[in-house]
Biopython code that builds the backbone (N, CA, C, O; Angstrom):
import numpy as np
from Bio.PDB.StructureBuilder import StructureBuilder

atoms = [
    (1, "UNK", "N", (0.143, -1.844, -14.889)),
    (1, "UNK", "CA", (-1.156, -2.406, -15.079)),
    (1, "UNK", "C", (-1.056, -3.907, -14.854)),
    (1, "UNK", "O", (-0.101, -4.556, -15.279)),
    (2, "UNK", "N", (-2.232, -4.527, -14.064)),
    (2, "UNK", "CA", (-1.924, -5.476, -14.189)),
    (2, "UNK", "C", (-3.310, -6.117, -14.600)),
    (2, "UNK", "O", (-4.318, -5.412, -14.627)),
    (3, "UNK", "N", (-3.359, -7.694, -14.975)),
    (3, "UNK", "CA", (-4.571, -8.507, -15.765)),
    (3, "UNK", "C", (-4.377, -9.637, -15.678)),
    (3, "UNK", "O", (-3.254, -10.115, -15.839)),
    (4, "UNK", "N", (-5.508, -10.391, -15.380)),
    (4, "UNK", "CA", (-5.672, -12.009, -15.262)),
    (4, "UNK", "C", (-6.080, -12.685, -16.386)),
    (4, "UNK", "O", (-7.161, -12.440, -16.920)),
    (5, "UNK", "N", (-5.336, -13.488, -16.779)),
    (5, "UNK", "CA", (-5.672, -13.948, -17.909)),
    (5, "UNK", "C", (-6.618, -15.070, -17.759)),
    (5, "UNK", "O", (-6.801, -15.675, -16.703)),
    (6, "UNK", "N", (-7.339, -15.364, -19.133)),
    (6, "UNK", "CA", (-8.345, -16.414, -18.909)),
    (6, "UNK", "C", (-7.791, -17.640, -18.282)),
    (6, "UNK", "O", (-8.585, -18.273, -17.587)),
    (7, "UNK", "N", (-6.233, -18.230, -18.424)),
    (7, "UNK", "CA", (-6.216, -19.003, -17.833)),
    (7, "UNK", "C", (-5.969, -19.137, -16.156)),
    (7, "UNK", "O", (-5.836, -20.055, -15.347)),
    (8, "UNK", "N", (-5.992, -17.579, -16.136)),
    (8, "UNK", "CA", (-6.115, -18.004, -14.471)),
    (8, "UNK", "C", (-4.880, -16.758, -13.907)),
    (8, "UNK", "O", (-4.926, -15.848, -13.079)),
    (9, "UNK", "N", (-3.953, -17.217, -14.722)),
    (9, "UNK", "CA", (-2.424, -16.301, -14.880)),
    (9, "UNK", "C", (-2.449, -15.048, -14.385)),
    (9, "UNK", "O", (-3.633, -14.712, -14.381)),
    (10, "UNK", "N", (-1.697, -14.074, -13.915)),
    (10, "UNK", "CA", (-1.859, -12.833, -13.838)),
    (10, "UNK", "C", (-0.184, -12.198, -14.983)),
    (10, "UNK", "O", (0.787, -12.910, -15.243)),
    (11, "UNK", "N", (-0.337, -11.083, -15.317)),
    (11, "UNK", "CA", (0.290, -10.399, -16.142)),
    (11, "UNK", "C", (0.455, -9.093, -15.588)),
    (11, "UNK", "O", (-0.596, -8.516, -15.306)),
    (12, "UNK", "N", (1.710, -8.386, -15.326)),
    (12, "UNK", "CA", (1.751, -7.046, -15.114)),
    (12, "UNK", "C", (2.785, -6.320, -15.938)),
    (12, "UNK", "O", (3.624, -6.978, -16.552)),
    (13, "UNK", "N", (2.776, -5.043, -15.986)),
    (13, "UNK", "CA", (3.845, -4.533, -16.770)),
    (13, "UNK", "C", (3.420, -2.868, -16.434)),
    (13, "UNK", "O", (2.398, -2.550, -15.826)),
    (14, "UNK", "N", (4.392, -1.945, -16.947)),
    (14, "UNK", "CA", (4.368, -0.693, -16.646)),
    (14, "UNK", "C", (4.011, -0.303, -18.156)),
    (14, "UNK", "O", (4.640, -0.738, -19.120)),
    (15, "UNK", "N", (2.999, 0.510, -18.236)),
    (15, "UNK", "CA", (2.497, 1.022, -19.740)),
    (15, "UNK", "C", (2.930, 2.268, -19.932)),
    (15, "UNK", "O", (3.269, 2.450, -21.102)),
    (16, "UNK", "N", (3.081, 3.426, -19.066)),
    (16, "UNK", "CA", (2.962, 4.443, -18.838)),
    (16, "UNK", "C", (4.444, 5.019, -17.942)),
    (16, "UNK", "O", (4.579, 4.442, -16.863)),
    (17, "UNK", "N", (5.543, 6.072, -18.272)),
    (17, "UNK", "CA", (6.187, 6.680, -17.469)),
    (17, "UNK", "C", (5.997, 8.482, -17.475)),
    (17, "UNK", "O", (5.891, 9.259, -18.425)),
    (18, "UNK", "N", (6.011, 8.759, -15.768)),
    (18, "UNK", "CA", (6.112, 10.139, -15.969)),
    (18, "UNK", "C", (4.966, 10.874, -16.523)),
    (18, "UNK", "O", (5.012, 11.796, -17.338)),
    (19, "UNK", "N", (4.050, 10.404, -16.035)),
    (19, "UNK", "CA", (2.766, 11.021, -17.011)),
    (19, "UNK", "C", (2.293, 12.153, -15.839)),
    (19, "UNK", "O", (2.342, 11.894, -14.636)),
    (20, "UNK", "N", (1.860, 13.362, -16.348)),
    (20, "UNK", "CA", (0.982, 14.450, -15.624)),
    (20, "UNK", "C", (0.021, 14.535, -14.604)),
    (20, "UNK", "O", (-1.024, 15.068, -14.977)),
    (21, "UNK", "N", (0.048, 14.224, -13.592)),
    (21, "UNK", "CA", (-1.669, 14.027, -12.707)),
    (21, "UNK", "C", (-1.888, 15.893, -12.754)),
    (21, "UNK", "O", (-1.128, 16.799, -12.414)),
    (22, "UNK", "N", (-3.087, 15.897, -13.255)),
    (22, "UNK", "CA", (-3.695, 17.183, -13.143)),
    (22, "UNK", "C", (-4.428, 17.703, -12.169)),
    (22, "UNK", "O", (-4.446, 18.881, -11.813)),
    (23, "UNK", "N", (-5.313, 16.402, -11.543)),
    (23, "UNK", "CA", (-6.257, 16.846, -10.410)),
    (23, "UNK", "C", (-6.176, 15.623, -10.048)),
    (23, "UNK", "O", (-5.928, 14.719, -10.846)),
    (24, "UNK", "N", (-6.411, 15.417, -8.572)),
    (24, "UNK", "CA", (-6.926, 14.474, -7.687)),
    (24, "UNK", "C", (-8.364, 14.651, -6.836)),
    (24, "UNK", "O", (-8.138, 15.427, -5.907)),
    (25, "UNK", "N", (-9.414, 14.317, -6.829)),
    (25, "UNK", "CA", (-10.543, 14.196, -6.175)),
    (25, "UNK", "C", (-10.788, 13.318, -5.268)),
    (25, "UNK", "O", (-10.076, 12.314, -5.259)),
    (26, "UNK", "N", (-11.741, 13.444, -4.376)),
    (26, "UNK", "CA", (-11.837, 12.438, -3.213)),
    (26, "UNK", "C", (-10.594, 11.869, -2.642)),
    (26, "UNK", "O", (-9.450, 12.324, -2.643)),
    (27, "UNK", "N", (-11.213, 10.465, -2.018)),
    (27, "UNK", "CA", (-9.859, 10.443, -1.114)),
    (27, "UNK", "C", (-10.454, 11.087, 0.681)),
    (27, "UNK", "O", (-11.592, 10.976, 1.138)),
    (28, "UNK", "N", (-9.216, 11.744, 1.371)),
    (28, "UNK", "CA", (-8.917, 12.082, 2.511)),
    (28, "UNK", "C", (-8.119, 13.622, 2.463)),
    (28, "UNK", "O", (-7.155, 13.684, 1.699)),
    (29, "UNK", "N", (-8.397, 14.577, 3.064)),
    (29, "UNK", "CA", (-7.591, 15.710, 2.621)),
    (29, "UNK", "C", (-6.310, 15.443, 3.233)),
    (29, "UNK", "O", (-6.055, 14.417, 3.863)),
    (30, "UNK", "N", (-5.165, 16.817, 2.937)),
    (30, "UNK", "CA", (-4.047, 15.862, 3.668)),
    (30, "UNK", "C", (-4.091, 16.853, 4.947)),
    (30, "UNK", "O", (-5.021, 17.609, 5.227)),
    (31, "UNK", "N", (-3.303, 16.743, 5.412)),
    (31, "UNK", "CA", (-2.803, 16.948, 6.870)),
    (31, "UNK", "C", (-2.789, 18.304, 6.772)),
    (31, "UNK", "O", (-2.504, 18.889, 5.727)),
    (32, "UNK", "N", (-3.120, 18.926, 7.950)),
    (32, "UNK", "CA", (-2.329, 20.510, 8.095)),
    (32, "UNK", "C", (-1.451, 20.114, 8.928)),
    (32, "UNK", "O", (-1.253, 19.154, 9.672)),
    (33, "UNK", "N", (-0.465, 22.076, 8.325)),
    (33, "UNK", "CA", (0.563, 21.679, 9.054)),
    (33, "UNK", "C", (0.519, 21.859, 10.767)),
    (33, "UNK", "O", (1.441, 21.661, 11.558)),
    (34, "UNK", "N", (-0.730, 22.255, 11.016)),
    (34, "UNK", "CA", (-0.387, 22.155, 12.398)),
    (34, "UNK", "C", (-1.050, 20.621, 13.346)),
    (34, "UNK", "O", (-1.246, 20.497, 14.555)),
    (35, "UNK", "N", (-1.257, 19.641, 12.228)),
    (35, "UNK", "CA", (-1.134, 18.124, 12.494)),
    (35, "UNK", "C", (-0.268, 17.375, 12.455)),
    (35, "UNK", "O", (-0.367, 16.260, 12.967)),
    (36, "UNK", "N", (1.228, 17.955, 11.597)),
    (36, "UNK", "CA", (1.768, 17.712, 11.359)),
    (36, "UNK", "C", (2.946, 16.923, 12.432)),
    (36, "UNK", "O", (3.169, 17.481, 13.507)),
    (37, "UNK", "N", (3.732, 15.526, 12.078)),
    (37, "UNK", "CA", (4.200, 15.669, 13.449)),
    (37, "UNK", "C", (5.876, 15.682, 13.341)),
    (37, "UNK", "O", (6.370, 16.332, 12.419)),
    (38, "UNK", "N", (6.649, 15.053, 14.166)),
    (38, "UNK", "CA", (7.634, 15.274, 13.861)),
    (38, "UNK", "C", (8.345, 15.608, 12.610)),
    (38, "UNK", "O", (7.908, 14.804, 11.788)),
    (39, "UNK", "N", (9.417, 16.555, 11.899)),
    (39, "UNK", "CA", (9.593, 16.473, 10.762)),
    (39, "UNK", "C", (10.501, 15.038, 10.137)),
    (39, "UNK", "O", (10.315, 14.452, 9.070)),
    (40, "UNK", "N", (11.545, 14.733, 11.244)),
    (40, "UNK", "CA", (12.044, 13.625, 10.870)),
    (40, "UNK", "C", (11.499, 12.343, 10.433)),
    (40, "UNK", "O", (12.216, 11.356, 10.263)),
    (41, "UNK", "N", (10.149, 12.350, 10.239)),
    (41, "UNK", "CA", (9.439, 11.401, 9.616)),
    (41, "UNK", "C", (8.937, 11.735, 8.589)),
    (41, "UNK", "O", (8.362, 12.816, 8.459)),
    (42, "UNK", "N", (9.120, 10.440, 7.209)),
    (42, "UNK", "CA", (9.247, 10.684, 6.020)),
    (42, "UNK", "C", (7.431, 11.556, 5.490)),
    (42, "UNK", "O", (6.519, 11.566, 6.316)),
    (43, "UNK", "N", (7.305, 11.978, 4.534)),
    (43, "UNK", "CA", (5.813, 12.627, 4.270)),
    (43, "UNK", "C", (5.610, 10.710, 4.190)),
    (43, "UNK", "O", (5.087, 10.242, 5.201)),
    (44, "UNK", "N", (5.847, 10.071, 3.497)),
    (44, "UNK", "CA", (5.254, 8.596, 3.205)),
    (44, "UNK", "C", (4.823, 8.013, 4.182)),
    (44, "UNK", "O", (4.009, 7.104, 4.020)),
    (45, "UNK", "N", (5.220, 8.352, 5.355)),
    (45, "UNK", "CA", (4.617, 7.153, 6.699)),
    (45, "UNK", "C", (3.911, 8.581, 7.440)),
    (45, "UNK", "O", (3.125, 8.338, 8.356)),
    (46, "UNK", "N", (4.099, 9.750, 7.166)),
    (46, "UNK", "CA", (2.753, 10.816, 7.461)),
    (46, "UNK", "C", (1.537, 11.071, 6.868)),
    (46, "UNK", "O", (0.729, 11.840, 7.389)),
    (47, "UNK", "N", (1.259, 10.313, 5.484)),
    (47, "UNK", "CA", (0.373, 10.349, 4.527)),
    (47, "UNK", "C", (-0.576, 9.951, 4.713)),
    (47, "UNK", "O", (-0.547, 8.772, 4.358)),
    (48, "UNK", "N", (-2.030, 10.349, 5.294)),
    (48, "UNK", "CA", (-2.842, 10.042, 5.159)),
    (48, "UNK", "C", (-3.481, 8.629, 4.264)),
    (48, "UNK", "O", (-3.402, 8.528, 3.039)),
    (49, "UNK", "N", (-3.892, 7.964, 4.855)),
    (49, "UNK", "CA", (-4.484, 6.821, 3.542)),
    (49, "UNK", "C", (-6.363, 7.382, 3.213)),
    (49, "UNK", "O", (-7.258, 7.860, 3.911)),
    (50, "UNK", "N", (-6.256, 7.091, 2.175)),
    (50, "UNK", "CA", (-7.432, 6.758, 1.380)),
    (50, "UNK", "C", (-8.306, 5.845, 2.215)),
    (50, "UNK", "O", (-7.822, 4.901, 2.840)),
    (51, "UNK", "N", (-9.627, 6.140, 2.220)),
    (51, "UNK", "CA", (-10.778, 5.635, 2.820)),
    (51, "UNK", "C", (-11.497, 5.628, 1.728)),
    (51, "UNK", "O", (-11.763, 4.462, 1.436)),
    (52, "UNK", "N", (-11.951, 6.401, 0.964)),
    (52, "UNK", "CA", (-12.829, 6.190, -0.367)),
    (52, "UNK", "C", (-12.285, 6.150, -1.556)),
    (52, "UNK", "O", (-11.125, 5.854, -1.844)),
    (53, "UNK", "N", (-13.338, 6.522, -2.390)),
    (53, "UNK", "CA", (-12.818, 6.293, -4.137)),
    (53, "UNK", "C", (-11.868, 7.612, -4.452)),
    (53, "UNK", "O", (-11.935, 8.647, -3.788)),
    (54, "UNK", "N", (-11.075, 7.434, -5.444)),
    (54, "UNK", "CA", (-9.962, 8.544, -5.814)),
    (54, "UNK", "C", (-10.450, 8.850, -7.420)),
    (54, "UNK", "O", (-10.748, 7.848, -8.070)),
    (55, "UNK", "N", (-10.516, 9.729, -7.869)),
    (55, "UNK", "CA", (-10.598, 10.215, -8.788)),
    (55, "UNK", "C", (-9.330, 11.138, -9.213)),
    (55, "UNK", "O", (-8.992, 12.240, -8.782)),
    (56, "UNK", "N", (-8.624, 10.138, -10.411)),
    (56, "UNK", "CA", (-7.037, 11.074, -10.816)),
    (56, "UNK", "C", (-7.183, 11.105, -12.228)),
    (56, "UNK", "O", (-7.453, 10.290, -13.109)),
    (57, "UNK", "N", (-6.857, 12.584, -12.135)),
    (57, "UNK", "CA", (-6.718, 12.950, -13.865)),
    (57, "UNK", "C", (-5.570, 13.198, -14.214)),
    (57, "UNK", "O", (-4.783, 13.826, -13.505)),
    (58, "UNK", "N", (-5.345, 12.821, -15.165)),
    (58, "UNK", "CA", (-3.787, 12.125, -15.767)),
    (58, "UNK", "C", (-3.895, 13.360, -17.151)),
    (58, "UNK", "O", (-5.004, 13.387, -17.684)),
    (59, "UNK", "N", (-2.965, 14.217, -17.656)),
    (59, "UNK", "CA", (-2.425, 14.405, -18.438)),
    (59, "UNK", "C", (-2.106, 13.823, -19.283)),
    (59, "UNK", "O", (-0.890, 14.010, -19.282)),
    (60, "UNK", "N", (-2.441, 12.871, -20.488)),
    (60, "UNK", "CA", (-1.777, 12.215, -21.309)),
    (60, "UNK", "C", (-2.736, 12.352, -23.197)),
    (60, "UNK", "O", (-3.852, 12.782, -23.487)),
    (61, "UNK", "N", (-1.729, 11.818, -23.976)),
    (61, "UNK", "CA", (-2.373, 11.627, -24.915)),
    (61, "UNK", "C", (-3.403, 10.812, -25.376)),
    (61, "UNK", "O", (-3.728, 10.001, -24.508)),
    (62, "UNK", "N", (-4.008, 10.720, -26.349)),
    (62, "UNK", "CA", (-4.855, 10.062, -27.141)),
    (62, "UNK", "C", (-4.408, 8.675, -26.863)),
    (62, "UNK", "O", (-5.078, 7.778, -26.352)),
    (63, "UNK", "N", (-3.259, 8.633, -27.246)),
    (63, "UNK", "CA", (-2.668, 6.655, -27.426)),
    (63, "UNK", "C", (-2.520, 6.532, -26.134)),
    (63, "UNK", "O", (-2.610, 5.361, -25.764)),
    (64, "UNK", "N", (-2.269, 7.528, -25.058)),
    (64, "UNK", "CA", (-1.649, 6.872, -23.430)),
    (64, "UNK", "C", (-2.598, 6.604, -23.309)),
    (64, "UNK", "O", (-2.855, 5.418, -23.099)),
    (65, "UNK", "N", (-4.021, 7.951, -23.405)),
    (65, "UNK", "CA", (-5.012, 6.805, -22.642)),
    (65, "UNK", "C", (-5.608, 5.589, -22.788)),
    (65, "UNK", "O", (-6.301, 5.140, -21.876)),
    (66, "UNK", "N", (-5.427, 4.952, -23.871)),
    (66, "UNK", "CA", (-5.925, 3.646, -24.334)),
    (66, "UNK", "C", (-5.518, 2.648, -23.251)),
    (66, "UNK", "O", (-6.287, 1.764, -22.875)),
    (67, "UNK", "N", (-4.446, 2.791, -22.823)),
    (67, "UNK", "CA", (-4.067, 1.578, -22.042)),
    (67, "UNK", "C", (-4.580, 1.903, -20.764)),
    (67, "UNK", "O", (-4.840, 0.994, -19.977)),
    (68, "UNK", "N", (-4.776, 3.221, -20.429)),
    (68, "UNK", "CA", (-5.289, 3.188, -19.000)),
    (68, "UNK", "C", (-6.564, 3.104, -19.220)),
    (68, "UNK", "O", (-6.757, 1.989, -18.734)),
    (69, "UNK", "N", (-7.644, 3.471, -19.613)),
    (69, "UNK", "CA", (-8.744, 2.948, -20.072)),
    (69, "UNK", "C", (-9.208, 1.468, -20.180)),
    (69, "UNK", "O", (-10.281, 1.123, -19.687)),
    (70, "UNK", "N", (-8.274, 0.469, -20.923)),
    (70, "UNK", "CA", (-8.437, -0.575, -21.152)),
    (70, "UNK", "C", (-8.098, -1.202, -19.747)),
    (70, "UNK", "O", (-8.705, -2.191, -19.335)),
    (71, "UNK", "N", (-6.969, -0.500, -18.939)),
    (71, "UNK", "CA", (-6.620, -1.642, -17.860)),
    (71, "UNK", "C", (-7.770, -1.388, -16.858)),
    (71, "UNK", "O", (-8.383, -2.390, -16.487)),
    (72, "UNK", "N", (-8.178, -0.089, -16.332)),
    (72, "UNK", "CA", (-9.553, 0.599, -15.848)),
    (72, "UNK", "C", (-10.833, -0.818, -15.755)),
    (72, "UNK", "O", (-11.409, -1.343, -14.802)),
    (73, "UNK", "N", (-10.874, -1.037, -17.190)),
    (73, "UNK", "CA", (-11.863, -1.536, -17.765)),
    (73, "UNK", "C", (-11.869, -3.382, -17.539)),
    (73, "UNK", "O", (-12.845, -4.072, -17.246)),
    (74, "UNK", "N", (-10.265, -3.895, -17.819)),
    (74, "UNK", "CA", (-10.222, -5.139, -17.501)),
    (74, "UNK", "C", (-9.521, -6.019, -16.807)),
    (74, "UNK", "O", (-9.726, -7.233, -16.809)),
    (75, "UNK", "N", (-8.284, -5.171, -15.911)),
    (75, "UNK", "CA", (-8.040, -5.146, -14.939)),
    (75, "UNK", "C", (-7.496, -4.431, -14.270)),
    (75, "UNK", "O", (-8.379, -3.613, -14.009)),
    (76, "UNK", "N", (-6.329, -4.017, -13.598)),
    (76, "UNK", "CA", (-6.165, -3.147, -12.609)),
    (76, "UNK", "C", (-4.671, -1.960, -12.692)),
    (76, "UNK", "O", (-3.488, -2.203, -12.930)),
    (77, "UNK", "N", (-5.218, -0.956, -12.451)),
    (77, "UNK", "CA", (-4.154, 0.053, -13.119)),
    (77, "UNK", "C", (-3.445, 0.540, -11.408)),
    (77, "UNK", "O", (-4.111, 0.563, -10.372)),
    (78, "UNK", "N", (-2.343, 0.797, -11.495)),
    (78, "UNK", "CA", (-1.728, 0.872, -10.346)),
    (78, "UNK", "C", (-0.769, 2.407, -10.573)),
    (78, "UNK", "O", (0.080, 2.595, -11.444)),
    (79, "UNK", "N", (-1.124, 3.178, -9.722)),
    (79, "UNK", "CA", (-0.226, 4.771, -9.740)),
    (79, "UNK", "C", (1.296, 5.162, -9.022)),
    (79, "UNK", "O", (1.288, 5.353, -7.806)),
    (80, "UNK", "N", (2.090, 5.233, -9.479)),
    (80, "UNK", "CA", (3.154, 5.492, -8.527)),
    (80, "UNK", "C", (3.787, 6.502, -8.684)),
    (80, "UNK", "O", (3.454, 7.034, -9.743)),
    (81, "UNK", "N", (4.715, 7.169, -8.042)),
    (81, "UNK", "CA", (5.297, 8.542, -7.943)),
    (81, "UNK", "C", (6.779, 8.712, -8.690)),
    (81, "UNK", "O", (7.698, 8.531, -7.891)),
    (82, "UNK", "N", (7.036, 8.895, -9.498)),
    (82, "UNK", "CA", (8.350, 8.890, -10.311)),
    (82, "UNK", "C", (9.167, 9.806, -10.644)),
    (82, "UNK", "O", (8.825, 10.242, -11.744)),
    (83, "UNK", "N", (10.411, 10.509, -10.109)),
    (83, "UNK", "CA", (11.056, 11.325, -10.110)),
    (83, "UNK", "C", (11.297, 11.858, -11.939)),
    (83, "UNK", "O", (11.176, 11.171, -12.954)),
    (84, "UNK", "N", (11.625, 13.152, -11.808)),
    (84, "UNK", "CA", (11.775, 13.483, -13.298)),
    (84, "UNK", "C", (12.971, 12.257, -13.628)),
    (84, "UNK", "O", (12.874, 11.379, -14.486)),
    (85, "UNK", "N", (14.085, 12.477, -12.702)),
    (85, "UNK", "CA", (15.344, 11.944, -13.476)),
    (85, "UNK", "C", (14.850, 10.062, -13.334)),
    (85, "UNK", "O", (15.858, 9.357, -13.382)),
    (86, "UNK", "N", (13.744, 9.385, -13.204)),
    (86, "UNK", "CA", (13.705, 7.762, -12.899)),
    (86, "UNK", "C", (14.332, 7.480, -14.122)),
    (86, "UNK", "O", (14.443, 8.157, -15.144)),
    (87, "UNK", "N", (14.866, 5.941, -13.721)),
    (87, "UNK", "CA", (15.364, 5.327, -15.226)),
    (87, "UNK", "C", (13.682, 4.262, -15.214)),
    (87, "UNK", "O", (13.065, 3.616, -14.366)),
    (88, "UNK", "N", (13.478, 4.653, -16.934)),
    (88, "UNK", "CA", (12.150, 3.834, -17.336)),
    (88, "UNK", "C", (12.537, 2.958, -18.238)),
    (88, "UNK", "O", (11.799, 2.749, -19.200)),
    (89, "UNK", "N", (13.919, 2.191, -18.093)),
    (89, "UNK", "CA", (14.176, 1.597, -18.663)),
    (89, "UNK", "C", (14.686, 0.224, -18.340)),
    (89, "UNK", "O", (15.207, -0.056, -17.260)),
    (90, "UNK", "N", (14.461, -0.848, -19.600)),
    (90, "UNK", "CA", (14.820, -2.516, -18.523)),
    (90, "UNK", "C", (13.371, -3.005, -17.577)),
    (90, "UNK", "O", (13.509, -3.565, -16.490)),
    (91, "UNK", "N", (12.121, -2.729, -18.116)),
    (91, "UNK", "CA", (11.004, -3.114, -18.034)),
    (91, "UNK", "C", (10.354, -4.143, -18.481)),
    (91, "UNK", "O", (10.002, -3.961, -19.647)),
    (92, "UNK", "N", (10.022, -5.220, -18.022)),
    (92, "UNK", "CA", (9.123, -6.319, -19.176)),
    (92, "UNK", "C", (8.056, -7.155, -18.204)),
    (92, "UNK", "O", (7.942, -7.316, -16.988)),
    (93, "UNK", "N", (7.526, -7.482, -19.075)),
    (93, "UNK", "CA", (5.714, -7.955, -18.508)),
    (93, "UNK", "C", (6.181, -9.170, -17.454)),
    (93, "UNK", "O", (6.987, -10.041, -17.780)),
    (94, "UNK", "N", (5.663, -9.105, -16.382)),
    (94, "UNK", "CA", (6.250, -9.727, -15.480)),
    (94, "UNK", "C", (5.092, -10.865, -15.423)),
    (94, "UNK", "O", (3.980, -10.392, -15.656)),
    (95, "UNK", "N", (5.107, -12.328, -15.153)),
    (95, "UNK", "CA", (4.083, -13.346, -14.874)),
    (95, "UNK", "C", (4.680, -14.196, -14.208)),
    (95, "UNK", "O", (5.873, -14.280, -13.917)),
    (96, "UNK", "N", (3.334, -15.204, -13.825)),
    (96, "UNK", "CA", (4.007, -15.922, -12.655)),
    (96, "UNK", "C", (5.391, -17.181, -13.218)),
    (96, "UNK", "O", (6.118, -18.005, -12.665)),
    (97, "UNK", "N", (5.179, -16.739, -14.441)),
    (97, "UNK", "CA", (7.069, -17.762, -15.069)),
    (97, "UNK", "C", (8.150, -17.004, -14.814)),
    (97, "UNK", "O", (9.216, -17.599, -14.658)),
    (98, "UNK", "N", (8.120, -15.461, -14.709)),
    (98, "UNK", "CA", (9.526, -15.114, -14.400)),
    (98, "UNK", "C", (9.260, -14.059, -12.982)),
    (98, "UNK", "O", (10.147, -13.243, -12.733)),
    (99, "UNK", "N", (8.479, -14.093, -12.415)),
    (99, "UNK", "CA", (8.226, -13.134, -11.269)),
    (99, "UNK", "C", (9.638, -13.476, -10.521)),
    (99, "UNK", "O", (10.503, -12.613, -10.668)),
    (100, "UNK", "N", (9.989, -14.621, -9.737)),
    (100, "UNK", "CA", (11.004, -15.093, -9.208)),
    (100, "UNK", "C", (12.089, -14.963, -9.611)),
    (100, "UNK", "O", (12.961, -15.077, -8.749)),
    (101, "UNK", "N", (12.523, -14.697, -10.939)),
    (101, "UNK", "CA", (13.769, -14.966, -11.751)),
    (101, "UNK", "C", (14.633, -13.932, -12.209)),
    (101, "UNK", "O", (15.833, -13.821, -12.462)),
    (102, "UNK", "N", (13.043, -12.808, -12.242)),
    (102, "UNK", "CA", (13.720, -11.503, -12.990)),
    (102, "UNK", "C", (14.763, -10.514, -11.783)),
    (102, "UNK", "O", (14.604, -10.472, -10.563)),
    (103, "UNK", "N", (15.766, -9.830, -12.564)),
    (103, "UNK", "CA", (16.635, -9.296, -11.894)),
    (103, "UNK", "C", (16.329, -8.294, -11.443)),
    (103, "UNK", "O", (16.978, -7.451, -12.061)),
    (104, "UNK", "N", (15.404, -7.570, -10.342)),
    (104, "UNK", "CA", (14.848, -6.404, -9.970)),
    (104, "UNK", "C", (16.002, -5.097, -9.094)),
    (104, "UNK", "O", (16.206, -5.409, -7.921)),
    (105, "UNK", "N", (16.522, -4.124, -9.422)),
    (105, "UNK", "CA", (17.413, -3.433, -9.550)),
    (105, "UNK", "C", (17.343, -2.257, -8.880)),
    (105, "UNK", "O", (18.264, -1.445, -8.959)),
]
sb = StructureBuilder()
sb.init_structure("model")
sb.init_model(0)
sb.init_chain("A")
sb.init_seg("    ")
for serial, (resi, resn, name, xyz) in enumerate(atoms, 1):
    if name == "N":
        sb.init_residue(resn, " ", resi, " ")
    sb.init_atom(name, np.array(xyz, "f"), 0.0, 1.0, " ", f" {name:<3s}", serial, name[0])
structure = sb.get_structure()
């Protein structure tokens, strides 16, 4: 999630690991396979992009959704794809004082 602070600042951090997407709406459908093109190219650079609004429903609890709600609401929530085994660990709110500094791994 990330958020601009009143002074101007931006703030990001990861609130959420490994959480459920249940449904996806809108968007672009994906590919058939007989669009499909070479296999030696990754699904990621075969992926269709998004042209409209996405509608994703997330699996989570009562307390997860607070933060996605709130970031929804005041600034910007960002989705990414995370293997069961990811390490979700060694995370911290990143701003423009340590963006440069921090040890990214």
């Amino acid at each position: 999630m990330s958020y601009k602070l009143p002074d101007g600042t931006g703030v990001t951090h990861v609130v959420l690991h490994k959480i459920l997407v249940t449904q996806v709406q809108g968007g672009v459908a994906p590919a058939s396979s007989s669009d499909a093109k070479d296999s030696s190219q990754t699904a990621a650079a075969a992926a269709p992009v998004a042209t409209q609004s996405l509608m994703v429903t997330l699996g989570v609890t009562s307390a997860q959704a607070e933060p996605v709600v709130w970031g929804m609401e005041h600034g910007t929530v960002w989705l990414t794809l995370e293997p069961d085994d990811a390490d979700t660990g060694g995370t911290t709110v990143i701003s423009p004082s340590n963006v440069f500094t921090e040890a990214y791994q």
